[in-house]
BAVEX-110257 format. One record per residue (C-alpha): x, y, z; residue in three letters. Coordinates in steps of 0.001 Angstrom, whole numbers, plus 500000, padded with zeros to 6 digits. Layout:
BEGIN
X,Y,Z,ala;
...
END
This chain:
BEGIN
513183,508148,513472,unk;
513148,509360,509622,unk;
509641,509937,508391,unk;
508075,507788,505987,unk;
508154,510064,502992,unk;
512347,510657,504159,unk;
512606,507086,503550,unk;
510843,507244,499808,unk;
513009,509884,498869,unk;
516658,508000,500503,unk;
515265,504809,498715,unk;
514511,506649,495185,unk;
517942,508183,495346,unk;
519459,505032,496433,unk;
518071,502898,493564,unk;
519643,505848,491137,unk;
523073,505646,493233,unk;
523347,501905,492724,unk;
522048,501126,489269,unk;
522288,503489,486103,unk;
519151,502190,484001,unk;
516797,503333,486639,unk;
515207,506589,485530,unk;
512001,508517,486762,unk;
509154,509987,484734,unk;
506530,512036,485881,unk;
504387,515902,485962,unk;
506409,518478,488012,unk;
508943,516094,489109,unk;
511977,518705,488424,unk;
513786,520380,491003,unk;
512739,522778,492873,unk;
509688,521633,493219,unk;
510200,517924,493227,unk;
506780,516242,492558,unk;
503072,517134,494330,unk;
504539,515003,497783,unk;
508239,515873,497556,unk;
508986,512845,496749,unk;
511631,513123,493689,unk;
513204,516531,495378,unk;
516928,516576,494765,unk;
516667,513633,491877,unk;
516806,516290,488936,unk;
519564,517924,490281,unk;
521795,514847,490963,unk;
521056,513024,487887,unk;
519944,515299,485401,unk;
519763,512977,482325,unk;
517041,509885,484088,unk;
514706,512403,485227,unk;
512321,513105,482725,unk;
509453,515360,483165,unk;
506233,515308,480832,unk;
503037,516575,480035,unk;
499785,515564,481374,unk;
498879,512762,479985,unk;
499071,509327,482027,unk;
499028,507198,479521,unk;
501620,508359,478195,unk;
503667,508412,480927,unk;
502438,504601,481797,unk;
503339,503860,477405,unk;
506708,505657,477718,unk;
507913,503496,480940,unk;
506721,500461,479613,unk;
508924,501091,476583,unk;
511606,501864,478076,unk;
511384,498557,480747,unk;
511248,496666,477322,unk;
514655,498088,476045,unk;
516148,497148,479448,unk;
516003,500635,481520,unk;
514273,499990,485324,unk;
511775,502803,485281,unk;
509857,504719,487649,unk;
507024,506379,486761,unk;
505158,508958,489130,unk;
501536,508762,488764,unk;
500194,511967,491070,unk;
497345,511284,492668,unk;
496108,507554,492779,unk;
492630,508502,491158,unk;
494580,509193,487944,unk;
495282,505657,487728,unk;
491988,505008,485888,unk;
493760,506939,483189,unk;
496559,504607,482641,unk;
494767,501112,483088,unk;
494977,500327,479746,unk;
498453,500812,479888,unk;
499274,498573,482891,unk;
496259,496066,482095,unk;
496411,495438,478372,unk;
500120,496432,477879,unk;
502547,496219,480676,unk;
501346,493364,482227,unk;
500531,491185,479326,unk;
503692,491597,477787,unk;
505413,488941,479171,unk;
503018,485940,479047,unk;
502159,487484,474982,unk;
505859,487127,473787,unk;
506918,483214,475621,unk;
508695,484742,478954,unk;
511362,486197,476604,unk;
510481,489746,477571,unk;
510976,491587,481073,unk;
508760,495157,482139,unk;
510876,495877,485322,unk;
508330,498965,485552,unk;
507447,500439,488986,unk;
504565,502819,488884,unk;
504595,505502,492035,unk;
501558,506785,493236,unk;
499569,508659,496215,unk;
496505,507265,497280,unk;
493827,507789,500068,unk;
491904,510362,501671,unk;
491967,512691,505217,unk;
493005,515610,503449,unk;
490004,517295,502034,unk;
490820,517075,498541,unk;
487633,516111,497444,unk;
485941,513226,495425,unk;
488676,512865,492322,unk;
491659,513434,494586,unk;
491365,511196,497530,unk;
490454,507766,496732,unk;
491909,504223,496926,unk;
491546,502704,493969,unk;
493437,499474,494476,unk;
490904,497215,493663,unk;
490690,497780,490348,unk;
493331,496340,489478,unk;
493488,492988,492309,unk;
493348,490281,490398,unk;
495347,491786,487117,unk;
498095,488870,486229,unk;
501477,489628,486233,unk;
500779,492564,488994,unk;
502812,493390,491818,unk;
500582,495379,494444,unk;
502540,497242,497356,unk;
500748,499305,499896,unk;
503256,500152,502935,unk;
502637,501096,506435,unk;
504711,503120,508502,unk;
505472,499747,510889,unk;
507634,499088,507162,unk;
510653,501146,505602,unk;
508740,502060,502113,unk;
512578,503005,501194,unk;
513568,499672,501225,unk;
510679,498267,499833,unk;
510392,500434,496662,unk;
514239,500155,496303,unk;
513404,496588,496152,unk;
510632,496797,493592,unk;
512983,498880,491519,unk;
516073,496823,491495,unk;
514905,493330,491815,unk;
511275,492806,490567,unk;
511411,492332,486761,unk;
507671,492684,486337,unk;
505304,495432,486923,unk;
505471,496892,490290,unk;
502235,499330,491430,unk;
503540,500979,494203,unk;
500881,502659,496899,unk;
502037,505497,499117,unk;
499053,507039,501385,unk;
499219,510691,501843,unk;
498564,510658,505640,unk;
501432,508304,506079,unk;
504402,510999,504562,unk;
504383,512941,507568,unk;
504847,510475,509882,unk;
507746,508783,511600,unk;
508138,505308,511136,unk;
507254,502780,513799,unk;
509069,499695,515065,unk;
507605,499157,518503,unk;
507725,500967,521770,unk;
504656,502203,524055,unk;
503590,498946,524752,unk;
503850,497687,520902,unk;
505434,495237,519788,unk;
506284,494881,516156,unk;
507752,492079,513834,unk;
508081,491527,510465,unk;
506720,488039,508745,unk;
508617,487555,504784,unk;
506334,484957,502790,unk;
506487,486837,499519,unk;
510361,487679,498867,unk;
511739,491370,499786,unk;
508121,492480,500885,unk;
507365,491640,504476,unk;
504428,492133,506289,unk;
504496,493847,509649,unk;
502891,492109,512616,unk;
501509,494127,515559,unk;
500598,493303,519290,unk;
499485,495006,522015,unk;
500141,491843,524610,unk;
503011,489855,525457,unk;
501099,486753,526543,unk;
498566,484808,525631,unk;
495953,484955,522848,unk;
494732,487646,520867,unk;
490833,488524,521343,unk;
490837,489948,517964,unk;
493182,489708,514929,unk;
493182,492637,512605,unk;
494441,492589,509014,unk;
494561,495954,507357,unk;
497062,497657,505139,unk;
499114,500610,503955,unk;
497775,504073,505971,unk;
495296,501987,508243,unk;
497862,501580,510406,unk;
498025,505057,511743,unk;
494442,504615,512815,unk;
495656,501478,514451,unk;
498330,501674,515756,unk;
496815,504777,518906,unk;
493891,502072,518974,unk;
496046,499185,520035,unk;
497523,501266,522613,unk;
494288,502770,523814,unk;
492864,498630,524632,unk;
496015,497414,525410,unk;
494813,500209,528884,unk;
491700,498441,528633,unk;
492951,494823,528752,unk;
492199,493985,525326,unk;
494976,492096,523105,unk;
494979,492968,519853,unk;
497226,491736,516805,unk;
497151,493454,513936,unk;
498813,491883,510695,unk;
499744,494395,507921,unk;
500817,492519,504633,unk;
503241,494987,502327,unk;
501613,493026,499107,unk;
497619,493141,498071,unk;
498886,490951,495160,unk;
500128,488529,495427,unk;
498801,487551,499075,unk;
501173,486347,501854,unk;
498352,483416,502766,unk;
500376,481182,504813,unk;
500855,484457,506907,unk;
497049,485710,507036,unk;
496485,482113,507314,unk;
498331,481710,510307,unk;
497503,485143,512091,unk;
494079,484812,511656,unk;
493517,480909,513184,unk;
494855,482504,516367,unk;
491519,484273,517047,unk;
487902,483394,516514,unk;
487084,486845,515813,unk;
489054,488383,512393,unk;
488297,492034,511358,unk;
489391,493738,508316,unk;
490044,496730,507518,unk;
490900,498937,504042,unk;
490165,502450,502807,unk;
488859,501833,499324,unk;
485044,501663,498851,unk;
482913,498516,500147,unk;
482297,495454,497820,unk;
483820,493316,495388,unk;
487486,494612,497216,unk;
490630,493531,499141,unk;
488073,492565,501997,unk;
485828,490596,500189,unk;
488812,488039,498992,unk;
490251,488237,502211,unk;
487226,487310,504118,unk;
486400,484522,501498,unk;
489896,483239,502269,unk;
489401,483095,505770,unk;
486753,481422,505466,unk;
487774,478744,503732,unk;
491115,477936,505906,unk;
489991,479158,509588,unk;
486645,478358,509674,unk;
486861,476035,512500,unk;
488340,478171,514455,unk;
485997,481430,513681,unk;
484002,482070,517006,unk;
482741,484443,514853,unk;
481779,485592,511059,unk;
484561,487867,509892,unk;
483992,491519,509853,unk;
485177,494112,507212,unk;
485475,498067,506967,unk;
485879,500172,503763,unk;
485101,503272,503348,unk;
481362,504485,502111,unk;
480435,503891,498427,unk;
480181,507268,496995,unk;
481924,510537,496407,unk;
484300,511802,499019,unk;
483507,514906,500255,unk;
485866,518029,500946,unk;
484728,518989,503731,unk;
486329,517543,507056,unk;
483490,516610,508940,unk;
481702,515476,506142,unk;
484807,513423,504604,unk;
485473,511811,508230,unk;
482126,510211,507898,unk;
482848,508417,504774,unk;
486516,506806,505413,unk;
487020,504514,508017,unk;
488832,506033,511594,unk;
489585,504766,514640,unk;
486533,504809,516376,unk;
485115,502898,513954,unk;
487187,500126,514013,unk;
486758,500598,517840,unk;
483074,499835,517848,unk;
483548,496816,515376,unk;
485911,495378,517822,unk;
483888,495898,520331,unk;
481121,493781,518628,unk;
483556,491370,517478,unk;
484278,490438,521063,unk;
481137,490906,523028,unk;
END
């Protein structure tokens, strides 16, 4: 099974093969060193004229793109860490979104903006955050954060050749390493498509009857819960876990549905408590299961505050495994 950052790279070099207006822009993207993840490796060298690499400055990069999605090129921009996306908001929020609605639907920004996000590798407090939900709720949008149950290749080749609007694409660092998972050790995995070319991934540790708890998380959550559904599927304990590939716009009828077939909903994300993913979830939830809640619905985020750097310290901060263990646990006692 080809690893999840494998996948970014086959789908980056496929969306090159098959289209020549795509082009990438970025810091450090040139072979041989091929961006801070690997990511663009081999790009430079195949198509040397549509990979461009810059200076540091990400609004510029963020400007440049959105020019060039204007004058009908399908950029990719490579933002490298996801805590550098405060320095291009302007950019997406006041520029490459706006565009559109500004000038009567007779403009297109087919502009796809790469980045890293999350923490678990001691980078410290301006290199490891999630920063998604700054921009939830931005019109005109796209939010993708994949999970290793998806194929991130296919998905960003997607957001690259067929969304004609602003794509911000999510990749968490923890997730590159790892081999993607459809199913097997007592998994099962299936994919749900409400919002077109961006399904979300359904998980189950049971083949009959009713989930005790539903989970809805997304992106690199689910290599904390994945092991966990395995570890209480041994302990009799059916768990479904429902992992959208969009924040924005929200596959409803899905959560909708996956969530009304437990009284007890959980959610789980890695960027900060409050005003977040969670919050609007929850609210949702709410409002179209509660009948059926046996119980208020619980979220997880990770602590408001600076990430630490060191290990122990930075463990205590993000959500893991055994926390989402002992919220279960309440959840269904």
């Amino acid at each position: 099974m080809k690893t999840y950052l494998a996948r970014i790279q086959e789908g980056l070099a496929s969306a090159f093969a098959r289209d020549p207006r795509v082009h990438l822009i970025g810091e450090d993207i040139l072979d041989p060193y091929g961006g801070a993840f690997k990511a663009s490796k081999g790009l430079s060298t195949n198509f040397p004229d549509r990979v461009t690499t810059t200076p540091i400055s990400e609004a510029g990069i963020t400007a440049l793109g959105t020019g060039m999605a204007l004058r009908g090129l399908r950029p990719v921009i490579e933002i490298m860490f996801g805590d550098f996306l405060t320095l291009a908001a302007d950019q997406i929020v006041n520029h490459a979104t706006k565009f559109r609605g500004m000038y009567a639907d007779r403009v297109r920004v087919p502009l796809v903006i790469r980045t890293p996000v999350g923490g678990g590798r001691g980078y410290g407090a301006t290199h490891s955050q999630s920063l998604e939900k700054m921009f939830l709720g931005c019109p005109g949008l796209t939010i993708v954060a994949p999970s290793h149950l998806h194929d991130p290749g296919d998905l960003l080749e997607h957001a690259i050749l067929r969304d004609d609007d602003p794509t911000l694409f999510l990749e968490h660092k923890l997730l590159y390493s790892l081999p993607l998972f459809d199913g097997g050790e007592g998994i099962e995995v299936s994919m749900i498509e409400e919002v077109p070319g961006y399904p979300s991934a359904l998980a189950s540790n049971f083949s009959s009857g009713q989930p005790d708890v539903v989970v809805l998380s997304y992106g690199g959550m689910s290599r904390e819960m994945i092991p966990l559904a395995r570890k209480m599927r041994d302990e009799e304990i059916n768990v479904l876990a429902l992992f959208p590939a969009t924040l924005q716009p929200v596959p409803l009828r899905t959560i909708v549905d996956v969530a009304r077939r437990s009284g007890r909903v959980l959610i789980v994300e890695e960027g900060t408590a409050g005003f977040n993913w969670g919050s609007e979830l929850a609210a949702l939830v709410h409002q179209h299961c509660a009948p059926s809640l046996a119980r208020p619905v619980m979220r997880i985020a990770s602590d408001p505050g600076v990430i630490p750097t060191a290990s122990h310290l930075e463990s205590r901060v993000l959500p893991s495994q055994a926390k989402i263990e002992q919220s279960i646990l309440e959840l269904i006692s």
